[in-house]
C-alpha positions as CSV (number, residue, x, y, z in Angstrom):
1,X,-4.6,-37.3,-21.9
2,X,-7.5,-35.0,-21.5
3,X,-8.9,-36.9,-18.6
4,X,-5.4,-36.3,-17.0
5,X,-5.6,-32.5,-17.3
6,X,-9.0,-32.2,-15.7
7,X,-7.9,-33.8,-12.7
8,X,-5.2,-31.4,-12.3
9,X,-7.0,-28.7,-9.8
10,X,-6.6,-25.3,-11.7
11,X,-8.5,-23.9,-9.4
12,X,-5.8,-24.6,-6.6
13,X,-3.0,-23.1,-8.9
14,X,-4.8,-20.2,-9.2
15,X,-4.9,-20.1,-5.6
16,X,-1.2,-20.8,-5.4
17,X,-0.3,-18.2,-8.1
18,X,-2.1,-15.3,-6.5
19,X,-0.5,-16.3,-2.8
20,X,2.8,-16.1,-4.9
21,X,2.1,-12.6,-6.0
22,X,1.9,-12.0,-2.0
23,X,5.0,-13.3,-1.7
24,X,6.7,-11.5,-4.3
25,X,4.7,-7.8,-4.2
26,X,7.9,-6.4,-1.7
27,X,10.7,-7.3,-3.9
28,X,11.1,-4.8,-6.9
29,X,11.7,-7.9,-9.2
30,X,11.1,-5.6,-12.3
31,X,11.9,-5.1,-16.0
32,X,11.3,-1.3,-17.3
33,X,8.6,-1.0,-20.5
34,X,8.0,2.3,-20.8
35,X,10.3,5.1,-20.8
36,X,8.6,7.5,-22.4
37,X,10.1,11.0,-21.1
38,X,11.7,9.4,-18.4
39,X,14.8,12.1,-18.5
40,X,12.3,14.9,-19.1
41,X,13.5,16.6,-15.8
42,X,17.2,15.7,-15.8
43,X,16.3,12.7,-13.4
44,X,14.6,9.4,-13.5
45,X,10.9,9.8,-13.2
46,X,9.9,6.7,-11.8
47,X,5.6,8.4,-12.3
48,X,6.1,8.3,-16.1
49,X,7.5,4.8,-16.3
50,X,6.0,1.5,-16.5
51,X,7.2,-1.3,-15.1
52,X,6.3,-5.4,-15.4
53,X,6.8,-6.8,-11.7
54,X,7.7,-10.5,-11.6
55,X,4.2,-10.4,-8.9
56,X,2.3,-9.0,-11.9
57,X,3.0,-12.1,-13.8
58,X,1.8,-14.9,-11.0
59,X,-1.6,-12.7,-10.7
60,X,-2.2,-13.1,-14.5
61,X,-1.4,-16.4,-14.1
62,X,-4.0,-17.0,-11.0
63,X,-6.2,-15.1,-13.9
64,X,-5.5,-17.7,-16.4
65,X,-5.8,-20.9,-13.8
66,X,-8.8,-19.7,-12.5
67,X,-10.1,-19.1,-16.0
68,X,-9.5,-22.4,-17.0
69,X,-11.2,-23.7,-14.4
70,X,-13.9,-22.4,-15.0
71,X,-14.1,-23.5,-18.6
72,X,-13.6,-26.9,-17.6
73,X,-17.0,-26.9,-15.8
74,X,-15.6,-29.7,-13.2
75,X,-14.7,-28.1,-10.3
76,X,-18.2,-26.7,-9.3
77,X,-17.0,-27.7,-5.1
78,X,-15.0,-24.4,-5.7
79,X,-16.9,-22.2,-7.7
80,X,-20.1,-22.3,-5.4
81,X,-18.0,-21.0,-2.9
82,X,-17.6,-17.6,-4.9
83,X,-19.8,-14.6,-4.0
84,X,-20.6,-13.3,-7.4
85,X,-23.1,-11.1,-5.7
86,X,-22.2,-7.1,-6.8
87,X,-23.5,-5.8,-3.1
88,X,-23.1,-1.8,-2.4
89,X,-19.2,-1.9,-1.9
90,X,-18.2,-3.7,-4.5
91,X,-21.1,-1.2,-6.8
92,X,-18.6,1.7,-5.1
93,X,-15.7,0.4,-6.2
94,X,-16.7,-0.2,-9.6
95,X,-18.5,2.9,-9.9
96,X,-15.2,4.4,-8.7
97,X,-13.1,2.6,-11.4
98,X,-15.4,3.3,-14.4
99,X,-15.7,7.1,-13.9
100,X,-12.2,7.7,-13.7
101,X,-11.9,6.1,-17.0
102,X,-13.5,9.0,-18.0
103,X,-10.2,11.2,-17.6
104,X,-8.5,9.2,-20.4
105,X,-10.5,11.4,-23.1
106,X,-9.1,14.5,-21.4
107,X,-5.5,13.0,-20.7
108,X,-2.4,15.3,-21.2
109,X,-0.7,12.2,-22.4
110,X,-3.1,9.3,-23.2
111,X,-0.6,6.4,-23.1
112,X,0.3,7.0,-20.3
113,X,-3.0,7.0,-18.7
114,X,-4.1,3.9,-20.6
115,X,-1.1,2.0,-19.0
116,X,-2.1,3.5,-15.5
117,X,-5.4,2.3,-15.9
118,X,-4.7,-1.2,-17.1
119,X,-2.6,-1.4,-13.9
120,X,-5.4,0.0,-11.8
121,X,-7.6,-2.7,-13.9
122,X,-5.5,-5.6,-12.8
123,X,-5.6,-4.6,-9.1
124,X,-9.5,-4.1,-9.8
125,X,-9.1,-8.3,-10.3
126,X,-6.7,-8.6,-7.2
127,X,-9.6,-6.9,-5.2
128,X,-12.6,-9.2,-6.9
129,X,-10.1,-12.5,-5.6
130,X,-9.9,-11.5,-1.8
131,X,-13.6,-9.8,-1.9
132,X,-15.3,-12.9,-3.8
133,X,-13.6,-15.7,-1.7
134,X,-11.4,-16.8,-4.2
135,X,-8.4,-16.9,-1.8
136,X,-8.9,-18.5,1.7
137,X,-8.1,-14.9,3.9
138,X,-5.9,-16.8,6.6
139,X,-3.2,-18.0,4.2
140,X,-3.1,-14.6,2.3
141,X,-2.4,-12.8,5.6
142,X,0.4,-15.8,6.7
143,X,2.0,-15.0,3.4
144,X,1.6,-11.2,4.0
145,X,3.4,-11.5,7.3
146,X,6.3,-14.3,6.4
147,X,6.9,-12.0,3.6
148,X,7.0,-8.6,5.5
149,X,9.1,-10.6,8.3
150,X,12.1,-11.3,6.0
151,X,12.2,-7.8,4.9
152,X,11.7,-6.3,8.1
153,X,15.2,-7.9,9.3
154,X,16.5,-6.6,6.1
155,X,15.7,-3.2,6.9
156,X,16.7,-3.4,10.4
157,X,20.3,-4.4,8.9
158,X,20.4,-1.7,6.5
159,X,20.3,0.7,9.4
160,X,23.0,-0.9,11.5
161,X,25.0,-1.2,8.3
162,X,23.8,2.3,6.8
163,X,23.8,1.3,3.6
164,X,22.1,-1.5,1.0
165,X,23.3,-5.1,2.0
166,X,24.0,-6.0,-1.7
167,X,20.5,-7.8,-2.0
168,X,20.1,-6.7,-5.5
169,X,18.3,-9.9,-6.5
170,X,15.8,-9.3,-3.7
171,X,14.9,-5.2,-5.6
172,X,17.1,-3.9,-2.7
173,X,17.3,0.3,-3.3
174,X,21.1,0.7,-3.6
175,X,21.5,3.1,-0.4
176,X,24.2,4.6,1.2
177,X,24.6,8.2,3.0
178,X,25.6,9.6,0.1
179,X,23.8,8.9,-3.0
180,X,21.4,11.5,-4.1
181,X,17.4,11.1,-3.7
182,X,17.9,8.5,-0.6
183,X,15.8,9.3,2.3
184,X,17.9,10.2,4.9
185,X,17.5,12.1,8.4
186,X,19.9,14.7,9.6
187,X,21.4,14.4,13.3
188,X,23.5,17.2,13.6
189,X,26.4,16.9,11.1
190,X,25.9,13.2,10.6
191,X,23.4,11.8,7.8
192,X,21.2,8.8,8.9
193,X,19.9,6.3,6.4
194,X,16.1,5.3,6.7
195,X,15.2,1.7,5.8
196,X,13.9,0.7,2.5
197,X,14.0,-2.9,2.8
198,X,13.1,-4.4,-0.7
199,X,10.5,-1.5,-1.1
200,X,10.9,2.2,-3.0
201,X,10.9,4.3,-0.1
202,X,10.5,4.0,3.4
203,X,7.2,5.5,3.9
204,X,6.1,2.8,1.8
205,X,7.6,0.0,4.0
206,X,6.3,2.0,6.9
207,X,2.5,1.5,5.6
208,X,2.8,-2.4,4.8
209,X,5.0,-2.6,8.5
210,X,1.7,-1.3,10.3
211,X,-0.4,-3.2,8.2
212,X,1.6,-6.3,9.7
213,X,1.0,-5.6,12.8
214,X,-2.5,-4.7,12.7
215,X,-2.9,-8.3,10.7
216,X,-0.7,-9.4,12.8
217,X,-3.3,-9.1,15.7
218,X,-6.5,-9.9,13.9
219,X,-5.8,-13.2,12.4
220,X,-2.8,-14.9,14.7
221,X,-3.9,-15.8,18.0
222,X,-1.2,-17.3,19.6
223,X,0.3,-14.6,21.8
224,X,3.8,-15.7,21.6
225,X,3.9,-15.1,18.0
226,X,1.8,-12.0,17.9
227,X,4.6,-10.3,20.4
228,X,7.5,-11.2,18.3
229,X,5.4,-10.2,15.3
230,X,4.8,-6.7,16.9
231,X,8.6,-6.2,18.1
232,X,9.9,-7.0,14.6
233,X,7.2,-4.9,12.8
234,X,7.4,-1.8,15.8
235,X,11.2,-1.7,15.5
236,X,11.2,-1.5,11.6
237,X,8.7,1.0,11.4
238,X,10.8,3.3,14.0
239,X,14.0,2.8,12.0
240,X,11.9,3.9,8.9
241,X,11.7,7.2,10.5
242,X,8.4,8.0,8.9
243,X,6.4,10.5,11.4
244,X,3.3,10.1,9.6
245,X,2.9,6.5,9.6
246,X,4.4,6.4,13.1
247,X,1.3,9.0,14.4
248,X,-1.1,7.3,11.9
249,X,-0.3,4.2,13.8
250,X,-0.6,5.3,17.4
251,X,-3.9,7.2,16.8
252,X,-5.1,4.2,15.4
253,X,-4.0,1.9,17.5
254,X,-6.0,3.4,20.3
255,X,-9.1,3.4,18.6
256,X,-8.3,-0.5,17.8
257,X,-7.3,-0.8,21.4
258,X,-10.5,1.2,22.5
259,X,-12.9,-0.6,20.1
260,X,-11.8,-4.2,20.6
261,X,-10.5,-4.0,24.5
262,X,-8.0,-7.3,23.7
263,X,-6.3,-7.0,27.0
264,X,-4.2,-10.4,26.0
265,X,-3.0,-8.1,22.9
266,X,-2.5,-4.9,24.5
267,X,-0.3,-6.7,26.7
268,X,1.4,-7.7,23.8
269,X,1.8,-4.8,22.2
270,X,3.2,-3.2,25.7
271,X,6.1,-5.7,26.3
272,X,6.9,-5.7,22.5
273,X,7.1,-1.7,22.8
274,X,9.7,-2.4,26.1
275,X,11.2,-4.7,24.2
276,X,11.9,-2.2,21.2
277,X,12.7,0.8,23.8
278,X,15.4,-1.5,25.0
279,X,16.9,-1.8,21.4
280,X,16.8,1.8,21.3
281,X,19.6,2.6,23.8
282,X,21.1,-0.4,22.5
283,X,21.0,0.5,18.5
284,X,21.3,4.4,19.2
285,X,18.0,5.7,17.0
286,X,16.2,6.8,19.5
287,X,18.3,10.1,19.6
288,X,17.6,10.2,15.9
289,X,14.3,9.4,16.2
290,X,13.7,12.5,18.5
291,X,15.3,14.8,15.9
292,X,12.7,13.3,13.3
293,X,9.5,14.0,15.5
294,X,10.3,17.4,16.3
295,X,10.2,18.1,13.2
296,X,13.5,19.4,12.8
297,X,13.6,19.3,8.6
298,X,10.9,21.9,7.9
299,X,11.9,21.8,4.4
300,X,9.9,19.2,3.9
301,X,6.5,20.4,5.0
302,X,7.8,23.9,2.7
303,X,7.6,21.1,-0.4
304,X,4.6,19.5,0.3
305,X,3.2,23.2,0.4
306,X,4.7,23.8,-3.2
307,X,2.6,20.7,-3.9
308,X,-0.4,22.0,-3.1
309,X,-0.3,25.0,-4.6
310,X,0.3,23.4,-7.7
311,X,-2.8,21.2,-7.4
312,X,-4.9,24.4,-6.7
313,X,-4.0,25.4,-10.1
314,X,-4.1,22.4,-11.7
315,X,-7.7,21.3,-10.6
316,X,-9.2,25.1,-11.4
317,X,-7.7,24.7,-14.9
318,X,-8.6,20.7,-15.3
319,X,-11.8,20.1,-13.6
320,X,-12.2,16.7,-15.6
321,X,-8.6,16.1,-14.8
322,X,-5.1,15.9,-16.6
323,X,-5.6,11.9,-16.8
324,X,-4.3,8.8,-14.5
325,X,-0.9,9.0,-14.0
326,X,-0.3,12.7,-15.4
327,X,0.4,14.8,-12.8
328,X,4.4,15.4,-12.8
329,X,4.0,15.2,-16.7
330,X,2.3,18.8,-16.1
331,X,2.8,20.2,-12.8
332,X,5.5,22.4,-14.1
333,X,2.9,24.2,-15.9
334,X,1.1,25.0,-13.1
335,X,4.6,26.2,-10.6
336,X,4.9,30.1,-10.3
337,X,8.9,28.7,-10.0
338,X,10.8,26.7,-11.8
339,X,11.3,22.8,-10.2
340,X,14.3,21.4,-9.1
341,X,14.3,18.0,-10.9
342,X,13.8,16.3,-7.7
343,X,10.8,18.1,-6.8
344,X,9.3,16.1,-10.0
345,X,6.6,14.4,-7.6
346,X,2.6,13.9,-7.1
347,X,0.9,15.9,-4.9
348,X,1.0,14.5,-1.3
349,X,-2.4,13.9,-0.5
350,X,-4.0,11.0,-2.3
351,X,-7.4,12.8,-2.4
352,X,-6.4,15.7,-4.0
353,X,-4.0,13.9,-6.1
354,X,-7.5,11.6,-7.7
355,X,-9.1,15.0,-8.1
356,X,-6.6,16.3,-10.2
357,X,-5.8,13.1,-12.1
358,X,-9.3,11.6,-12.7
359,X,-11.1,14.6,-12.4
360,X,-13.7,16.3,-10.1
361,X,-16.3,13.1,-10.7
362,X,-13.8,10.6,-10.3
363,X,-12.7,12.3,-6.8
364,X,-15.8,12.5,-5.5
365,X,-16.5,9.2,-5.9
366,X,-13.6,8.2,-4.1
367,X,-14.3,10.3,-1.4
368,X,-17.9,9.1,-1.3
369,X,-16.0,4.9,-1.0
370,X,-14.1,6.1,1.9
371,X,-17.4,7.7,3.5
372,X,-19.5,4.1,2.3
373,X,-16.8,2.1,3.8
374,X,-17.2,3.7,7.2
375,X,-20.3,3.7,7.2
376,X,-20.5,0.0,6.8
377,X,-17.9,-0.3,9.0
378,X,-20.1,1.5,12.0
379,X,-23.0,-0.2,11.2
380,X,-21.4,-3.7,10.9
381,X,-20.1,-3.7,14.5
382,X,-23.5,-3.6,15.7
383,X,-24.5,-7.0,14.2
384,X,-21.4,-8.6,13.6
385,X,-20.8,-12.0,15.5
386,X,-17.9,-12.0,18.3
387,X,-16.1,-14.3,16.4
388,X,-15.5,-11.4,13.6
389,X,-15.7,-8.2,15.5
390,X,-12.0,-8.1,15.6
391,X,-11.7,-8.1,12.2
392,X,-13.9,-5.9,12.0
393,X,-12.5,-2.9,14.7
394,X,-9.2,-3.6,12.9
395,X,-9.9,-2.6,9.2
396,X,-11.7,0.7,10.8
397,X,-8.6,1.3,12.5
398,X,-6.6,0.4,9.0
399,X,-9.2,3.0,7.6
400,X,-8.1,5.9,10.2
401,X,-4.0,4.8,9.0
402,X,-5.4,5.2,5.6
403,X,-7.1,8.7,5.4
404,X,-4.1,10.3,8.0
405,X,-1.3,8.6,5.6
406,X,-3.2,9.4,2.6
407,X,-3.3,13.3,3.7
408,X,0.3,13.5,4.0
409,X,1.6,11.6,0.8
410,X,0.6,10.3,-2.6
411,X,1.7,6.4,-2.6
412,X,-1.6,4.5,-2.5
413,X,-2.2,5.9,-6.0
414,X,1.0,6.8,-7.6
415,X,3.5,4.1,-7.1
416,X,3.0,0.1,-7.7
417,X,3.7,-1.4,-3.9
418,X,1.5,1.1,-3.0
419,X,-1.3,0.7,-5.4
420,X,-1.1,-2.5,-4.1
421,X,-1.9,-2.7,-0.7
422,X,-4.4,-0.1,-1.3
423,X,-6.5,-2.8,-3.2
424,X,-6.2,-5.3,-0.7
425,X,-7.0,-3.1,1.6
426,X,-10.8,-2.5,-0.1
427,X,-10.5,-6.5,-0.9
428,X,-10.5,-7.6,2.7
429,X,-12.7,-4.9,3.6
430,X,-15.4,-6.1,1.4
431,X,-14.6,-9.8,2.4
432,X,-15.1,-8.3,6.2
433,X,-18.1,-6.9,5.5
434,X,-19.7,-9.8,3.9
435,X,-18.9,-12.2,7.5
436,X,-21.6,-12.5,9.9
């Protein structure tokens, strides 16, 4: 019997489990745990609740078969593949993690920062998996992408449809024109519905859409499948109506395009953008997309202002922060007005939103990991192989997306999907910057 359970590989089911957790991270596949003050506004704070994601529970159990493993002592073929080796990124990252644990003795309400930081802890692990060569990169990113491809042509659905396709198994937002608090665009008299997908919002699937594509061109390399790849992700990402995403993706795109001179790509990417300029007069969102990039709702920029002020007066009153997770449960102290109960939302700038959450050390450490990275970055395209400078010009150009998004909105650190692919982000950067 017990030579029958060593043979099973629980190294490869650890594998499995964390590809599953891939494969699951779009759907909102949830059960609510904490509801602490969730009504405290009149509205559902979705920043003061806690939620178990059925993803959550195949990454603890990749942390359980790879810990098994391990105790078994009989699958040494895998371990000596790991890179234990703590080199100056993965030092930043856990510098970065430590300090802001810091903010939990100053925390306006310490379970709910404990809970935030046991979530961040488990990402911590998601980010030691890809970094350490746990996972094998290539079948993380086909899962990414066959993943991200089903939802896409659910969210190009939705907008034909304008409204939810009744996918409620899959997490689909219920969304129609009507309903309070969805994202919508005005055209003249008529409401447009962005696309969620499976995801929260749609500057959230915007984000993971460009990460598809940019993956999309650094590890497929058959043509064919890269240009379908970049008409499904590019025609999404329009119909998310997201500006910031969409100019975070062209400036980086030609710095990608400028770095890595793929001519087999670009030409690509240029019949995949005919292709989804076609679909345009066909569909009808380009007119809407017009009204979205001249930035005809102002009000929105007038909010992310109130924001800001707010975290002026926040930080000069909490240098050592209010405490991971915090900052709706005491931004009303802090508003020279009183908040509309839908105006209950982080800061919009993820660097600003650390500084007021973790504190003043935990933000400049941040700060200082986005400076290391492209710095390593830089200096690893000088000695990097040809095989890997791709990979290479395409997470700096993923670092530009980063910092532009990051300036405009708050989801790499407040909300779960987003948390998410912020983590693998740093995890593939560190297993980048470890090729030679």
């Amino acid at each position: 019997m017990l030579s029958s359970f060593k043979k099973i590989s629980f190294f490869g089911l650890g594998q499995v489990s964390v590809y599953a957790f891939f494969a699951f991270l779009p759907f909102q596949i949830d059960a609510l745990v904490v509801s602490a003050s969730v009504y405290f506004s009149g509205f559902f704070n979705p920043y003061l609740s806690h939620f178990i994601y059925l993803s959550d529970i195949f990454l603890l159990l990749g942390l359980l078969f790879f810990g098994i493993s391990y105790a078994l002592n009989s699958e040494n073929k895998f371990w000596k593949k790991i890179d234990f080796k703590l080199d100056g990124f993965k030092w930043g990252v856990l510098s970065f993690l430590l300090i802001s644990l810091l903010s939990l003795f100053f925390a306006s309400n310490f379970s709910n920062s404990l809970i935030y930081f046991a979530r961040m802890f488990e990402f911590f692990l998601l980010f030691l998996f890809i970094a350490s060569g746990f996972l094998d990169l290539k079948k993380l990113v086909y899962v990414f992408l066959g993943t991200l491809s089903f939802v896409s042509l659910i969210g190009i659905f939705q907008y034909l449809a304008q409204e939810s396709l009744g996918l409620r198994f899959f997490g689909e937002p219920v969304l129609t024109s009507m309903t309070l608090g969805v994202a919508k665009v005005d055209v003249f008299s008529d409401k447009v519905v962005r696309i969620y997908g499976t995801f929260p919002h749609p500057n959230i699937f915007a984000s993971y859409l460009v990460f598809g594509m940019f993956f999309s061109s650094g590890f497929i390399k058959n043509r064919y499948i890269q240009f379908v790849l970049y008409a499904l992700f590019g025609l999404a990402l329009i119909l998310t109506f997201s500006r910031t995403a969409i100019f975070a993706f062209f400036f980086s795109s030609i710095l990608y395009l400028y770095l890595s001179r793929l001519r087999p790509s670009f030409r690509a990417l240029g019949i995949g953008a005919l292709v989804i300029l076609v679909l345009g007069v066909l569909l009808g969102f380009l007119p809407v997309l017009y009204e979205r990039l001249i930035l005809a709702d102002l009000h929105t920029f007038s909010e992310r202002n109130l924001y800001m002020g707010i975290s002026h007066n926040m930080f000069s009153e909490n240098i050592f922060g209010v405490g991971g997770g915090n900052f709706t449960n005491v931004m009303q102290d802090f508003s020279f007005t009183k908040l509309d109960p839908w105006l209950y939302q982080p800061v919009h700038n993820i660097f600003f939103l650390i500084f007021n959450e973790v504190g003043f050390l935990g933000g400049f450490s941040f700060v200082f990991l986005f400076i290391y990275l492209l710095f390593s970055f830089m200096k690893k395209a000088l000695v990097v192989s040809k095989k890997h400078e791709r990979l290479v010009f395409m997470m700096t150009a993923l670092w530009i997306f980063i910092v532009i998004t990051g300036f405009f909105d708050h989801y790499y650190i407040s909300l779960y999907q987003g948390q998410a692919l912020f983590w693998v982000y740093l995890g593939v950067s560190a297993y980048v910057l470890r090729l030679e």
